[in-house]
ZAGU-407571 format. One record per residue (C-alpha): residue number from 1; residue in one letter; x, y, z. Coordinates in steps of 0.05 Angstrom, whole numbers, plus 5000, padded with zeros to 4 digits. Layout:
% residues N
<atom k="NUM" r="A" x="X" y="Y" z="Z"/>
...
% end
This chain:
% residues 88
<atom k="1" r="X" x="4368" y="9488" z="5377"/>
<atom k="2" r="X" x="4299" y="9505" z="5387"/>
<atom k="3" r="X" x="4238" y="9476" z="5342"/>
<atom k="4" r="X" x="4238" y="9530" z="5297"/>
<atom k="5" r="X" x="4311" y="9535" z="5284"/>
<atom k="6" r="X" x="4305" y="9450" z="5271"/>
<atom k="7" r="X" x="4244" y="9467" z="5224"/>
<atom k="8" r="X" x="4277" y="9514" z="5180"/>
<atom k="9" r="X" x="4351" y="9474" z="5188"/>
<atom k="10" r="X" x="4308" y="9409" z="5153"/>
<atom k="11" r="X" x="4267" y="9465" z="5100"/>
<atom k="12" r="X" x="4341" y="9491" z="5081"/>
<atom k="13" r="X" x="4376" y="9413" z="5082"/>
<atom k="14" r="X" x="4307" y="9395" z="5029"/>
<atom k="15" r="X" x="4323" y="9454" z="4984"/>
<atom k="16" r="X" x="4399" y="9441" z="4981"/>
<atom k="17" r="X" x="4380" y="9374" z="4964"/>
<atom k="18" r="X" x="4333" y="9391" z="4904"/>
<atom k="19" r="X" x="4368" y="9441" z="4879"/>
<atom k="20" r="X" x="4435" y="9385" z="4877"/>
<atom k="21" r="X" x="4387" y="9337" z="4847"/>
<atom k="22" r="X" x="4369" y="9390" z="4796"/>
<atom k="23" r="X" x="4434" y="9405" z="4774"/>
<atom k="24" r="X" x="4454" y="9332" z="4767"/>
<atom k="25" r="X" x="4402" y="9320" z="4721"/>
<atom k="26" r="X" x="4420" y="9386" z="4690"/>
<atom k="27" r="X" x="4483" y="9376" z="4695"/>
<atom k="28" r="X" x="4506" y="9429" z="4637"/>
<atom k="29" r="X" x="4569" y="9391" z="4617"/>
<atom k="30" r="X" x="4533" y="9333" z="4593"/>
<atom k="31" r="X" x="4519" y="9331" z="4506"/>
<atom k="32" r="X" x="4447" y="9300" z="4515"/>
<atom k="33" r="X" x="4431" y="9352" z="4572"/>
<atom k="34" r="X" x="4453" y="9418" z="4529"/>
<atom k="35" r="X" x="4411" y="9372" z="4477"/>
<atom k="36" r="X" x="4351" y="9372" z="4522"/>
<atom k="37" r="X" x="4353" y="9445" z="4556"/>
<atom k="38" r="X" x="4360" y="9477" z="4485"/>
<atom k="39" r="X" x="4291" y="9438" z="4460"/>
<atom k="40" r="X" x="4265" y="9457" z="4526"/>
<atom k="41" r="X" x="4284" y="9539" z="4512"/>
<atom k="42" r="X" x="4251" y="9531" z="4453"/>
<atom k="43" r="X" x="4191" y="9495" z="4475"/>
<atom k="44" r="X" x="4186" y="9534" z="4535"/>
<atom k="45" r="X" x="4192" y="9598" z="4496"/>
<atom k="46" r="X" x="4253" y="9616" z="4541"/>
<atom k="47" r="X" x="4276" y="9677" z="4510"/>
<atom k="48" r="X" x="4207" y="9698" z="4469"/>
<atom k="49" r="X" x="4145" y="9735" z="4493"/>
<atom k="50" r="X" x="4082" y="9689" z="4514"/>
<atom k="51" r="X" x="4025" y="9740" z="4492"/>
<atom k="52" r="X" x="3976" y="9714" z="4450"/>
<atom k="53" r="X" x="3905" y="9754" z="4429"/>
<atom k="54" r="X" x="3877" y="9680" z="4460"/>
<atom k="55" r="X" x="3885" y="9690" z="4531"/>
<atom k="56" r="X" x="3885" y="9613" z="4537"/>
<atom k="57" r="X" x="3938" y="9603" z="4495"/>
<atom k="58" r="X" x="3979" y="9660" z="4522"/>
<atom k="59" r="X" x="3962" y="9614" z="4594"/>
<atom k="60" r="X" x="3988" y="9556" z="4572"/>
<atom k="61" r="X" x="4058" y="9590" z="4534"/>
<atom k="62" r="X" x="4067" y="9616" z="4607"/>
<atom k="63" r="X" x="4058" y="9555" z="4635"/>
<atom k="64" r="X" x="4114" y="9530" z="4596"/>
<atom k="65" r="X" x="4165" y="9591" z="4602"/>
<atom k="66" r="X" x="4147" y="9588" z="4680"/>
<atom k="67" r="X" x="4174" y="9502" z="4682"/>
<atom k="68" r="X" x="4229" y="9532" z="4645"/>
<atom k="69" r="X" x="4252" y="9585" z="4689"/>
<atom k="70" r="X" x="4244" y="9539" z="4753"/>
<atom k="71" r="X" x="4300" y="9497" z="4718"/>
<atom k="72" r="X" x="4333" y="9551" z="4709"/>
<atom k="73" r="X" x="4335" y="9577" z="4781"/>
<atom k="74" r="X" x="4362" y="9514" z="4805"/>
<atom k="75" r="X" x="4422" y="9518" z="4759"/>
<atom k="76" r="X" x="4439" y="9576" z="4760"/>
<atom k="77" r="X" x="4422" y="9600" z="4837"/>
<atom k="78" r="X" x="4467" y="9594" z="4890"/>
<atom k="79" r="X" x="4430" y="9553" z="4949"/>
<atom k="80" r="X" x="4424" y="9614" z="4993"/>
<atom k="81" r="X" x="4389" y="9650" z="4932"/>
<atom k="82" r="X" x="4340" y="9600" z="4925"/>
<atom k="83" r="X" x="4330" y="9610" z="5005"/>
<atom k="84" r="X" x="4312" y="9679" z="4990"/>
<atom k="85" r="X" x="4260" y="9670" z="4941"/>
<atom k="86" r="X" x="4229" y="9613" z="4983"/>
<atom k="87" r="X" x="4226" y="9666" z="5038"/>
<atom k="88" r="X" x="4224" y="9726" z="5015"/>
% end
């Protein structure tokens, strides 16, 4: 295996092992976790549009929605999906 190939094998093995640590602490089974990722939605503004006439404040609400959907991706993304957007 060349350095390349070992480069990306160890990129690939780190992302695996995020996303795994995400969904264990996400784990959706869990009460307190569905607790926790349904004040996030709402704090995160989840499902709701982040304009504001204050383009600060319209910043920051996408700042939250973007944390959200990061969370997101690494529940509900298969490993090789997550791959893709790293990559792609």
């Amino acid at each position: 295996m060349s350095s390349a190939e070992e480069i990306v094998q160890k990129q690939r093995q780190f992302l695996k092992g995020r996303a795994q640590a995400y969904r264990v602490t996400f784990n959706p089974e869990g009460v307190q976790t569905r607790l926790v990722l349904m004040d996030l939605a709402k704090f995160c503004r989840a499902g709701d549009s982040t304009f504001h006439t204050d383009a600060r404040v319209s910043a920051l609400m996408e700042g939250r929605r973007e944390v959200w959907l990061r969370i997101q991706q690494h529940l509900q993304l298969t490993d090789d999906e997550l791959w893709g957007l790293l990559t792609g």
